[in-house]
C-alpha positions in Angstrom: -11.1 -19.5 -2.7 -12.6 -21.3 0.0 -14.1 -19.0 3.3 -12.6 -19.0 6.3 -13.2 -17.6 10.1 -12.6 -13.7 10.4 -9.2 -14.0 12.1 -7.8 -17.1 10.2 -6.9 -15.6 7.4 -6.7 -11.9 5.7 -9.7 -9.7 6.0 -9.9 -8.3 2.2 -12.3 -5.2 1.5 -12.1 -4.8 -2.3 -9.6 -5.8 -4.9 -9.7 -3.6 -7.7 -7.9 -3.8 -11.2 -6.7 -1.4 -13.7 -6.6 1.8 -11.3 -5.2 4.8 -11.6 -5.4 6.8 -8.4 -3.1 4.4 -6.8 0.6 4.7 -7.4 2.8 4.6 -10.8 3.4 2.0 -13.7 4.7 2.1 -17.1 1.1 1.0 -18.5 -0.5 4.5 -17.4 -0.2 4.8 -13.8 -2.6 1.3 -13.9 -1.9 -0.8 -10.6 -4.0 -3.5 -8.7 -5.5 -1.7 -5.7 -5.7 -4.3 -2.6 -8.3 -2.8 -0.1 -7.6 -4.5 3.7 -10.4 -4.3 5.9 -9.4 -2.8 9.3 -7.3 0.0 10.9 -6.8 -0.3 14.8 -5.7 3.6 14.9 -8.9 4.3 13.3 -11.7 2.2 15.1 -10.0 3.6 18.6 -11.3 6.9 18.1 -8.1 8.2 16.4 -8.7 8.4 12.4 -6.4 10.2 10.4 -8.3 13.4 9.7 -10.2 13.7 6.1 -9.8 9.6 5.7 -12.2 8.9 3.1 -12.3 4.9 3.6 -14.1 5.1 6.5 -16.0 2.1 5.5 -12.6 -0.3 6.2 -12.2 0.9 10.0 -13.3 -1.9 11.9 -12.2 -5.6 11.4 -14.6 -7.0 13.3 -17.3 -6.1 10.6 -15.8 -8.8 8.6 -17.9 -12.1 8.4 -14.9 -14.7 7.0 -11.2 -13.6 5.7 -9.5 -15.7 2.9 -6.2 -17.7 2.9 -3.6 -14.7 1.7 -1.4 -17.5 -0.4 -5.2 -18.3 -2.0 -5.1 -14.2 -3.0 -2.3 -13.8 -4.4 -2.3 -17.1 -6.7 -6.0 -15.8 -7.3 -4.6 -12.2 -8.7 -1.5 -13.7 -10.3 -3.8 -15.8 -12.8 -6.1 -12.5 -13.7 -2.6 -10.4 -14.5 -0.5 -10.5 -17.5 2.9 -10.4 -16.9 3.6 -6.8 -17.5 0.7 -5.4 -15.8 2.1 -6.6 -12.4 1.6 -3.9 -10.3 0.0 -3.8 -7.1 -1.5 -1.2 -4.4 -1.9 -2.5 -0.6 -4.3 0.3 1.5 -6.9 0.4 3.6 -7.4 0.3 6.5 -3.9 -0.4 7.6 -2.3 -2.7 6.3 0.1 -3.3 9.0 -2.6 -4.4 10.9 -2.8 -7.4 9.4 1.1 -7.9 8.8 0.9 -11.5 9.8 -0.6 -12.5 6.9 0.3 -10.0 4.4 3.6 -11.5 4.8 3.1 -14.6 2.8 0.8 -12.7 0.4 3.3 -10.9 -0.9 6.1 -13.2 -1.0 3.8 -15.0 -2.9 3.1 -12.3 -5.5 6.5 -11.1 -5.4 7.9 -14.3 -6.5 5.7 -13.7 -9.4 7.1 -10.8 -10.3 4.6 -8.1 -9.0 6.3 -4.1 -8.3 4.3 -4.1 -4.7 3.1 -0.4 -2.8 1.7 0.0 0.1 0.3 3.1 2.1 0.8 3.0 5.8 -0.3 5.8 8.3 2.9 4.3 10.5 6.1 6.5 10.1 8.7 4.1 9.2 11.9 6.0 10.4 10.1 6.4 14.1 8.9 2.4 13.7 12.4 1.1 12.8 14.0 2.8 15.8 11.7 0.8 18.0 12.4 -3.0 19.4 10.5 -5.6 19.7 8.4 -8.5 17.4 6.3 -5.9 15.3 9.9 -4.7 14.0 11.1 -7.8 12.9 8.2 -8.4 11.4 8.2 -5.2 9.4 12.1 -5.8 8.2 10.6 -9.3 6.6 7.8 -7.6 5.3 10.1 -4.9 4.0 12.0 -7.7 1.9 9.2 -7.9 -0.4 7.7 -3.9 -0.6 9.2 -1.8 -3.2 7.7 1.2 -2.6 6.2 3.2 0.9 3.7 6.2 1.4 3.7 6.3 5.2 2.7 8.6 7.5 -0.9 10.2 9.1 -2.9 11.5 5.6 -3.6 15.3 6.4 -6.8 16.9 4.8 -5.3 20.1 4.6 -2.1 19.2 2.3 -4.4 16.7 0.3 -2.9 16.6 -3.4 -4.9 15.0 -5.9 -5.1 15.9 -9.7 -7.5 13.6 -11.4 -6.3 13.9 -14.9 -2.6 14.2 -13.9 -0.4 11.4 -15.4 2.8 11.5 -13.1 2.3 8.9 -10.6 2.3 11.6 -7.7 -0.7 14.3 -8.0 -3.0 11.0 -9.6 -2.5 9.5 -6.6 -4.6 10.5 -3.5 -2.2 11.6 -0.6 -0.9 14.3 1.3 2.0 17.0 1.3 3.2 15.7 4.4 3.1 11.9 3.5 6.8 10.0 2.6 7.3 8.2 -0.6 10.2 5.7 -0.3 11.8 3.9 -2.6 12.8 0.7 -0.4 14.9 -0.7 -3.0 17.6 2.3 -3.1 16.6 3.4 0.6 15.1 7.2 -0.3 12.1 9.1 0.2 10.9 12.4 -0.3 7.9 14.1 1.3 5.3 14.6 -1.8 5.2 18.3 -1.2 8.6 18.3 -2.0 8.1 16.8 -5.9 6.9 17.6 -8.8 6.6 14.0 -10.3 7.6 10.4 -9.7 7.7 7.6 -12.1 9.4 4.0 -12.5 12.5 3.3 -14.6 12.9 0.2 -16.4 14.4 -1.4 -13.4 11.0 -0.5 -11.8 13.4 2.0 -9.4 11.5 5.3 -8.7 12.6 8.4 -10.2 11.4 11.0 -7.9 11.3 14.7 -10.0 12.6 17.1 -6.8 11.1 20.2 -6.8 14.3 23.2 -6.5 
């Protein structure tokens, strides 16, 4: 992948395969975790209290970014076909939503289940107007599943050896999981477990 200025292309932190703190799959909760370097809400002296990426806070750290199409074709080669599932975090990843666009239409057409964790509350973004919300209704067409909302240190759930796609993955109580696909979420404090079907749908376990 060739280099290219800092705000030409996407500014990438980390990619990371095979993990399992970031989301379910039917190959043991293993999913590509895509690190974006950046969150605007952060850098501006409002972090999301307890965020343990401090690290990807501020963009302009970054000394070249990398054509997104160029990731994607990059990851799809290193993944088997039934190992295509992929994490987007952060930073904020919405902060870059002009060029995680084409990245994952790009991995999407190749078949990849696609995450993302977003301190942005979707319900309150989609009652806005404007460019930003047209731009997250494209981005939407490609996302299968959402974790928004502000991470909270003090209804942090995390399980290290749990196997159900919800405590295994770092988040909060208070923190949304939709399923964008049937249009549903549930607030994690309110489930026990989620996992994919064979449809790659999520089955969210409700606590009574």
């Amino acid at each position: 992948m060739k280099y290219l200025k800092p705000d030409e292309g996407l500014k990438v932190f980390d990619i990371r395969f095979d993990v399992t703190t970031a989301g379910p799959s039917p190959n043991g909760n293993k999913r590509i975790e895509l690190f974006l370097l950046g969150c605007r809400k952060a850098a501006s002296g409002h972090p999301c209290k307890g965020c343990f990426n401090q690290a990807l806070w501020h963009a302009d750290k970054a000394e070249f970014s990398r054509d997104p199409v160029e990731i994607a074709k990059w990851i799809i080669e290193r993944t088997p076909k039934n190992e295509r599932y992929i994490t987007l975090g952060g930073g904020e990843p919405t902060d870059q939503i002009d060029q995680i666009i084409p990245l994952c239409k790009e991995l999407k057409k190749a078949g990849f289940h696609i995450m993302m964790y977003t301190w942005r509350e979707m319900v309150i973004e989609f009652r806005t107007e404007g460019e930003f919300r047209t731009k997250l209704l494209d981005l939407y067409k490609y996302i299968d599943m959402i974790v928004d909302g502000q991470f909270q240190i003090e209804k942090r759930l995390y399980q290290e050896d749990a196997a159900d796609g919800l405590l295994s993955s770092i988040g909060s109580g208070n923190q949304i999981i939709w399923d964008t696909r049937q249009l549903i979420g549930y607030a994690m404090e309110d489930l026990n477990s989620i996992h994919l079907d064979e449809n790659n749908r999520v089955v969210f376990d409700v606590k009574e």
